[in-house]
C-alpha positions, 0 to 999 in steps of 0.5 A, a space after each residue: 463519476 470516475 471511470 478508472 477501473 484502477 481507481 475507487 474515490 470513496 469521497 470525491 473532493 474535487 478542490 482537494 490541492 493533493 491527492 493520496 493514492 492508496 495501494 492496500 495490503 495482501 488480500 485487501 482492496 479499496 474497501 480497506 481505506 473507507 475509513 480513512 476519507 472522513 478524517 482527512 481534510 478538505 484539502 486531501 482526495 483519497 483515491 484507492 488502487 483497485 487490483 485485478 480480482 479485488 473488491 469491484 474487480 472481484 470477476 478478473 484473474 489475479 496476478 501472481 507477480 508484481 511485474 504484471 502489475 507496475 505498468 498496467 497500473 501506472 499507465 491505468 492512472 496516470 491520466 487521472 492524476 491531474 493534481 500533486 499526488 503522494 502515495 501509501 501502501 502496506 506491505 504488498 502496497 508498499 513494494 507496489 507505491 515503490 515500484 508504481 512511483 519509479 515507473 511513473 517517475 521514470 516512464 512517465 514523467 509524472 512524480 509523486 510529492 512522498 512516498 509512504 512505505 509501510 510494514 515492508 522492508 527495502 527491496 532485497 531485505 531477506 525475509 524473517 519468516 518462511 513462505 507460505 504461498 505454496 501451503 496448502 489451504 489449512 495451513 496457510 489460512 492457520 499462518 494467516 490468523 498470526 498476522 491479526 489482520 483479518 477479524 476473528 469472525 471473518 476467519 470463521 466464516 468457510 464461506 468468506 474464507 473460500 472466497 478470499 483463499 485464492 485472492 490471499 494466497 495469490 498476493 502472498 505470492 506477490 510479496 514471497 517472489 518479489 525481486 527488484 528491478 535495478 531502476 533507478 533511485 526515487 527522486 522523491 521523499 520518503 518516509 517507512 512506517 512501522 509497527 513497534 512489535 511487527 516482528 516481520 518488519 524490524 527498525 533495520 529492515 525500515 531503514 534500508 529504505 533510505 539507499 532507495 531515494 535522493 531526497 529526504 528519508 524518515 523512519 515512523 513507528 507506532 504502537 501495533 503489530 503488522 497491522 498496525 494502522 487498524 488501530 493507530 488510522 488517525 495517528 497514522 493519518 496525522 503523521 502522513 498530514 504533517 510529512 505531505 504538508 511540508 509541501 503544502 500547507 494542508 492543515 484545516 483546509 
């Protein structure tokens, strides 16, 4: 039974040879992977990251800042991460994989096999939108509908809504004040992954992310919007598949 609080493994797969590490999007938790376990191969164990005020963590304070963050988490797993590890996140996820794989690499002599960085662009990319952490909440949740990320009916229930308001305005804050410390480079591959119509994440802003490792850099793109991988899981999942089986041999395993 895993007794990480950072971590939630929807399918425990203990003869998995690699282990994904997943850090989800703003309001998100580890819910938001459950889906992804049945369509990866014996060979691959997901395991989700669990922030402080989501999901299982729901009764802890937020953070509203992402350096109070990369250490807890990285230390919070390091133990737990007894095999080769590549790591995933969307937007919030994807500036927290960064940073979590350079501290782990930096600090903990513990390096990730790839990184995924998806619907975000390269630390320092000037935003293509304006900040709406500060809105008050009719706003805010208005500017929330934009992004197609939360289900119409989600949107509609008041009840829901209260509930996840502080949670979302809090991880929009993560991402709105987000400002890179000069660590060092990845030695790690990488590959950004985006939607085609994400107008919050262009082509440029994906590429940016190659000055960020010393090792190999791919740019994926699939049909969608910011929330692209709702729709594109299994096509996204294959080309996660066949990037980690460059360092392994994955496939039907």
């Amino acid at each position: 039974m895993n007794q990480n609080k950072w971590l939630v493994i929807p399918t425990p797969r203990p003869a998995a040879r690699i282990i994904l590490l997943c850090f989800p999007f703003a309001g998100g938790s580890s819910h938001s992977f459950r889906g992804w376990a049945p369509i990866l191969p014996p060979s691959v164990e997901l395991r989700a990251v669990e922030l402080p005020g989501h999901g299982t963590r729901l009764s802890e304070p937020l953070a509203e800042d992402i350096h109070e963050l990369i250490e807890p988490i990285a230390r919070g797993i390091a133990s737990s991460l007894d095999k080769p590890f590549a790591i995933f996140g969307h937007s919030m996820g994807a500036l927290l994989g960064f940073e979590v794989a350079l501290y782990l690499q930096n600090k903990l002599n513990k390096r990730a096999e790839h990184l995924f960085v998806s619907g975000h662009g390269a630390p320092g990319t000037p935003r293509h939108e304006p900040e709406i952490h500060h809105l008050p909440k009719p706003q805010f949740l208005a500017k929330i509908k934009e992004y197609n990320g939360t289900p119409k009916e989600a949107l509609e229930n008041k009840e829901l809504m209260d509930l996840m308001f502080p949670i979302l305005k809090a991880d929009f804050k993560i991402c709105e004040t987000y400002a890179h410390k000069n660590s060092g480079l990845l030695n790690t591959p990488l590959t950004a992954l985006g939607g085609i119509q994400d107008p919050s994440t262009p082509r440029e802003d994906l590429e940016k992310w190659r000055s960020f490792t010393t090792q190999s850099f791919n740019i994926r793109l699939f049909p969608g919007d910011h929330f692209y991988l709702l729709q594109q899981k299994v096509n996204l999942l294959k080309a996660i598949l066949t990037d980690i089986s460059s360092h392994f041999n994955l496939a039907n395993t």
